[in-house]
N, C-alpha and C positions, 0 to 999 in steps of 0.2 A: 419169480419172487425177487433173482436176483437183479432182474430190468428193471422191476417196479422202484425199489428201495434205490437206486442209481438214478433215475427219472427223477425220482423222488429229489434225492441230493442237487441233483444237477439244477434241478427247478429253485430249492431254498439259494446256491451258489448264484444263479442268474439272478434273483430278484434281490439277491445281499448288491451283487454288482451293480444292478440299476439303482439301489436305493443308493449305494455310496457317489455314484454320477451323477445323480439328481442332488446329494450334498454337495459335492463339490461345488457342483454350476452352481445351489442356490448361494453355496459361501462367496465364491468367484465375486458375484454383485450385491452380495448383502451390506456390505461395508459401508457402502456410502451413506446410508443414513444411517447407522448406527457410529460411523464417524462425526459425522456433521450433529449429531444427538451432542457425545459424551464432550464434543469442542464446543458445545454451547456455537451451535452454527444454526439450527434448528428453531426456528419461529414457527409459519405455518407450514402443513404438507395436505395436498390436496392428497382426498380419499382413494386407496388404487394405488398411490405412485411407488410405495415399496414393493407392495406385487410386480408392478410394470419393469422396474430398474433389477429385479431379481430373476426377470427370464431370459435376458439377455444386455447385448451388448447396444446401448443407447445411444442417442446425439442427444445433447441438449445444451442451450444457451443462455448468455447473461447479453442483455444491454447495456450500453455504456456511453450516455451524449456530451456531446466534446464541447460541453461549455467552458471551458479552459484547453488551453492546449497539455497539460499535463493531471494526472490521474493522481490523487491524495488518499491518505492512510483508509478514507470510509471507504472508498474505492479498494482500496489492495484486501481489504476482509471480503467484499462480494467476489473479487478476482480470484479469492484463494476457494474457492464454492469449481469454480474452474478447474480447479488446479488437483484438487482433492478428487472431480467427478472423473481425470485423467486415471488419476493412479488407481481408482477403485476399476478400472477397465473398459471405460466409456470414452465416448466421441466427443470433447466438447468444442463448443463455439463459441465465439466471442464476436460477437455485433457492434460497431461504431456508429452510429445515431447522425450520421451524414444527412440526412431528411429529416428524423425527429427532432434533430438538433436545431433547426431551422422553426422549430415550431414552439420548443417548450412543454417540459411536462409542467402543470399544475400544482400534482404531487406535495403538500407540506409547505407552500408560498401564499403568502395572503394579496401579493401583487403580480401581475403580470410583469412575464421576464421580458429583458431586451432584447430585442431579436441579434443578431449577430450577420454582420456581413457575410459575403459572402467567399471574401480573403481571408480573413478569419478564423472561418470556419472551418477552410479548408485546410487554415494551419494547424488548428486544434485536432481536426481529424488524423490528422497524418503524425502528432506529435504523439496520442495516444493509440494509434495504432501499432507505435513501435514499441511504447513502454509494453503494451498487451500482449506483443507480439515474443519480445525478450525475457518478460518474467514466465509467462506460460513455456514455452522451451526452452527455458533453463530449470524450471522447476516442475514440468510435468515430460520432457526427453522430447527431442528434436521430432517434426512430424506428428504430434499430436493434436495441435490445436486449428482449427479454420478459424482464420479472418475472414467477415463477412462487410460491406457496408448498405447502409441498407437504400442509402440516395444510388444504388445500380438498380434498383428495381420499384423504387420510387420516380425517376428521374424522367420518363415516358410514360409516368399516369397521366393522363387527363382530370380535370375535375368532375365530370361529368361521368367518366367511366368510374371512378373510384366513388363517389355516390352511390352508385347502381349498383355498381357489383358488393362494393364491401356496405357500404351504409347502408343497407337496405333489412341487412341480417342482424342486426339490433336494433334497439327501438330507445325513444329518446326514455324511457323509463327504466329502461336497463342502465343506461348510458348514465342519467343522471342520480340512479343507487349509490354511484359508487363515494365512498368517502371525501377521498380527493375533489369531488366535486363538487358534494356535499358544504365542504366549509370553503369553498371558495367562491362558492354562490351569493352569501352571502356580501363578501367584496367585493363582488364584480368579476365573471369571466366571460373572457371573448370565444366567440365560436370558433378562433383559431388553436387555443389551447384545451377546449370542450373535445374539439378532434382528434385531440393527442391518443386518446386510448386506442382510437379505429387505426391509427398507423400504428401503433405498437402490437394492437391486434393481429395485424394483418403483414408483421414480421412474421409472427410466432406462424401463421398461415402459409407465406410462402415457405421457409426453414423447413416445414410441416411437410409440404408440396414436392421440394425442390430438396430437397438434403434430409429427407425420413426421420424429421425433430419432430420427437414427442415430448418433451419435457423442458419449461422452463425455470431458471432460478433466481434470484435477484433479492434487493432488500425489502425489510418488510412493509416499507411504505412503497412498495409497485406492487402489493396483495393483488389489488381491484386492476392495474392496468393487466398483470398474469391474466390472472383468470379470465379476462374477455378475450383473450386471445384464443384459453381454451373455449369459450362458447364460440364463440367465432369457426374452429376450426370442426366442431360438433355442426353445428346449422347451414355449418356451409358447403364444408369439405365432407360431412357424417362421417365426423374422423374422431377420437378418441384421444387427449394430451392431457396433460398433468403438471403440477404448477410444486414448487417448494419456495419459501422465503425464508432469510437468516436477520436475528438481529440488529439495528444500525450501530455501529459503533460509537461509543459515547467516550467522555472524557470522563476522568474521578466525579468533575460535578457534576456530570448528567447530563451536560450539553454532548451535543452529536457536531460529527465531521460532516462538512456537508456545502459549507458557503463557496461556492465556485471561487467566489471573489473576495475571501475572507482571508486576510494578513498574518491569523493565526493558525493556517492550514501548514500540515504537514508534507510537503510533496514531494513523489517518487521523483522530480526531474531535480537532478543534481544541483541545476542553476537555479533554480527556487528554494528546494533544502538543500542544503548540501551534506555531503554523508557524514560528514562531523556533525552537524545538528541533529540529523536525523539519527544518529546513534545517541548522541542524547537525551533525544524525544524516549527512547525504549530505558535507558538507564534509569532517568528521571520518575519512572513510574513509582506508585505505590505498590504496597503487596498484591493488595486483592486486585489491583486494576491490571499486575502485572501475571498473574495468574490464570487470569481470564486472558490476557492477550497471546501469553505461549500457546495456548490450546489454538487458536484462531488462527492467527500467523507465521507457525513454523509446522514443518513436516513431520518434526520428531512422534516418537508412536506413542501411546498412550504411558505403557510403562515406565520411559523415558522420563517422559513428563510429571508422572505421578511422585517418583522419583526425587527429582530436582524440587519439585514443591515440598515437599517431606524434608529433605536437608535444610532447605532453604527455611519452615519454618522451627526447626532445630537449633538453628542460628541466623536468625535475619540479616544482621547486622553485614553477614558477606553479601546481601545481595545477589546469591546465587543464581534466581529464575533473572533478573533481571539482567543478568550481565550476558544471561545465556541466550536470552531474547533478543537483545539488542544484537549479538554474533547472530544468531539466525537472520534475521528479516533483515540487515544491515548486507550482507553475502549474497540474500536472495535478492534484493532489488538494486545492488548496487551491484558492490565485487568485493571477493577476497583482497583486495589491496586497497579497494576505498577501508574496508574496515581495518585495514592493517594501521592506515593512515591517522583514520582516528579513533583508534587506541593509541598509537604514538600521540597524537594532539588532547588526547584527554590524560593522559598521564602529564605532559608537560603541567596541568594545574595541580593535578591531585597526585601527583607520585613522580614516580623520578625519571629524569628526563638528560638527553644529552646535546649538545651543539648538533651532533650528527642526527639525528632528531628533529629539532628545529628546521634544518635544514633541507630535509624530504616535506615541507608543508608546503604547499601554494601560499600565495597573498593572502587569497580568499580565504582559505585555515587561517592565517595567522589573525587574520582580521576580525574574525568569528571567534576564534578562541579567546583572544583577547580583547573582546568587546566589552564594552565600559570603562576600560582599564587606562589609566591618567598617558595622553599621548603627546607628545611634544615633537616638532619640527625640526630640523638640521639641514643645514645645506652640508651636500656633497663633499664642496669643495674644504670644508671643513677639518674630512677627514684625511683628505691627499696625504696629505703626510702626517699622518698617525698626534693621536692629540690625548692628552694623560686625563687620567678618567676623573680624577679629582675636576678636572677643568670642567668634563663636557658634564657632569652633575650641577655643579657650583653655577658655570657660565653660562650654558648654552641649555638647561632644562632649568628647574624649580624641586627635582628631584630631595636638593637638599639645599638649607638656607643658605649656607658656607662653605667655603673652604676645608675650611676646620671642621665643622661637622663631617663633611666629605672624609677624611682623614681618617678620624675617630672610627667610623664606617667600616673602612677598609683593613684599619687594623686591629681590628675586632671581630676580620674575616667574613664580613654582612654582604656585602656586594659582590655580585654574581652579574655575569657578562655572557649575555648567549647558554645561562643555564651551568657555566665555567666562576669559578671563585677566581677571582682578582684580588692581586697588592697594590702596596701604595706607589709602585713606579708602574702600574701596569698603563698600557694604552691601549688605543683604539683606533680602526684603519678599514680603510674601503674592504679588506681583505673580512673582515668582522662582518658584514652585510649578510644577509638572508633576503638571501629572493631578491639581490642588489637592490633592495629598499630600507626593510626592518634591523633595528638593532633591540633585543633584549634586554631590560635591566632590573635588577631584581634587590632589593633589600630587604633580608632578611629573611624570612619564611613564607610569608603570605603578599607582601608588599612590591606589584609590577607595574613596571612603565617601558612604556613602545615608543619608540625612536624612530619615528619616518624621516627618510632621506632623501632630499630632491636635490 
């Protein structure tokens, strides 16, 4: 009686213990989609792939073709798909488009792309393989991520072999279902960018093959390129992958990020935006746009976030999600000291600011910050031996009509020198310089002029 009722218990204790190991493990990997759900990260998900990502520990990949040598904001939302499939406990990969690059996706273009050299090419590959390479290991811990490219295993096809072996396992009515094709047919497509899918295919195949990738992610216009990959690796490999895609990022109006070579693109590389713009670009947002962007591009956890949205709409007017946005994604793609930078360069406009301030800017800040702003010339030799500020107003800029108005100015405490109030004996001297170019001048509250020195 007494073995029975101890069997008894020992039996409910084992099967409490297996049920609690089976939650854990299913919590362990459940995250990721229900992360990627409540961030509005979530467009399509093939059928299976939350069972698939909840029994273990996965590889899966994002594409990336190097039509420019630096990667932009619609890029850094599909990167952060990476970043996220890290922390929930998974293997990610990041693929550079070294061959597909060469060929063009079709994808959402009513024309056929330019093809790109092949210097070029190689510069764009290698310039986003470091951005990919720096934002994933700073934002998902050292040793997480594989760079993959995919012209190493492109590079030794033959045309003839890659026919046979891959084109053979589709059919041109598969091929031409797909959307992307769909509306480009009617413009006109070459059977060089027709083929785009069968090499994107036949990524997601090797990956499959060679590094045990079942799962890929991307934006939701590469729906139809995913999923041939997963047929691809069903017909060919009788192998079993699964596909997820996230929203394109849009701007307030609607329009999407996305033009390689568009002037109004936001970009990770410092020397295209630079991190004062680029903390702008996040400051500048509106509520709802900037609501939507904390969820997508920073790490902070749900809570956090729910959070900041709730004070923020409490009191708008602080700007709370947005100032908090711009500190996150400004840190993760740049540095704590680019954004230290510019917050000292966005106060100098909008808050208060000191010489020693100015001073920490590059050129390039100062030149961005005070872009538009009335600029006038000075030679150097001007200032060798220091010259009264009435003069260099009156004489040497258009700052003010006169003399005398100069004056009036000054003794009225309006003029400010380097972000410094000046009098009416004050001067000015090489020792004044910023960045031994710029000098500052300010009247009055709102009212600046930049003093280039040659």
């Amino acid at each position: 009686m007494v073995s029975s009722f101890f069997c008894s218990n020992l039996s409910l204790i084992l099967l409490k213990n297996i049920k609690a190991l089976i939650f854990a493990t299913y919590n362990l990997f459940m995250n990721f989609i229900e992360e990627m759900r409540w961030r509005g990260l979530l467009h399509d998900v093939m059928p299976g792939t939350e069972e698939h990502l909840l029994e273990g520990k996965r590889a899966g990949y994002i594409g990336f073709d190097p039509t420019a040598d630096s990667l932009h904001v619609g890029h850094l939302s599909t990167a952060m798909l990476l970043v996220h499939f890290a922390h929930c406990g998974h293997q990610p990969i990041a693929l550079v488009g070294g061959a597909t690059g060469m060929v063009g996706d079709p994808t959402d273009k009513t024309n056929e792309r330019q093809l790109l050299y092949e210097e070029e090419l190689n510069k764009n590959v290698a310039g986003i393989h470091h951005q990919l390479k720096y934002l994933l290991e700073k934002a998902g811990g050292e040793g997480t991520i594989n760079m993959v490219n995919n012209y190493d295993w492109m590079k030794d096809y033959t045309f003839l072999d890659f026919i046979r072996d891959i084109g053979k396992h589709l059919t041109v009515n598969y091929m031409t279902s797909k959307d992307s094709v769909k509306k480009r047919l009617e413009f006109g497509l070459s059977f060089t960018e027709f083929s785009y899918q069968l090499l994107q295919g036949n990524d997601f195949l090797h990956l499959y093959e060679k590094h045990n990738c079942t799962f890929q992610m991307g934006g939701s216009d590469q729906w139809g390129n995913i999923v041939t990959g997963t047929e691809l690796i069903r017909r060919k490999a009788e192998g079993k992958a699964y596909a997820m895609t996230a929203p394109l990022v849009t701007r307030a109006d609607g329009s999407k990020f996305g033009k390689s070579d568009g002037n109004d693109n936001v970009w990770l590389d410092a020397e295209k935006t630079s991190p004062y713009k680029f903390y702008q670009f996040w400051i500048n947002q509106d509520d709802d746009m900037s609501e939507q962007y904390i969820k997508r591009f920073t790490l902070l956890e749900k809570a956090e976030i729910d959070e900041l949205i709730e004070e923020h709409r409490a009191n708008p007017g602080r700007r709370i999600v947005q100032n908090r946005l711009a500190k996150e994604v400004t840190t993760l793609v740049h540095s704590k000291e680019d954004l230290d930078l510019a917050i000292t360069a966005s106060g100098i406009l909008f808050g208060k600011s000191t010489k020693e301030n100015l001073q920490q800017l590059s050129k390039q800040a100062i030149q961005e910050v005070f872009e538009g702003v009335p600029t006038f010339t000075i030679q150097k030799t001007d200032l060798e031996h220091g010259i009264e500020v009435v003069d260099l107003m009156a004489d040497k800029t258009t700052i003010v009509s006169s003399k005398g108005e100069a004056r009036r100015s000054l003794k009225e405490n309006s003029i400010s020198i380097n972000k410094e109030k000046v009098g009416l004996e004050a001067q000015v001297s090489t020792a004044d310089l910023l960045n031994d170019t710029y000098i500052l001048v300010q009247k009055g509250k709102k009212n600046y002029f930049l003093l280039e020195v040659q």
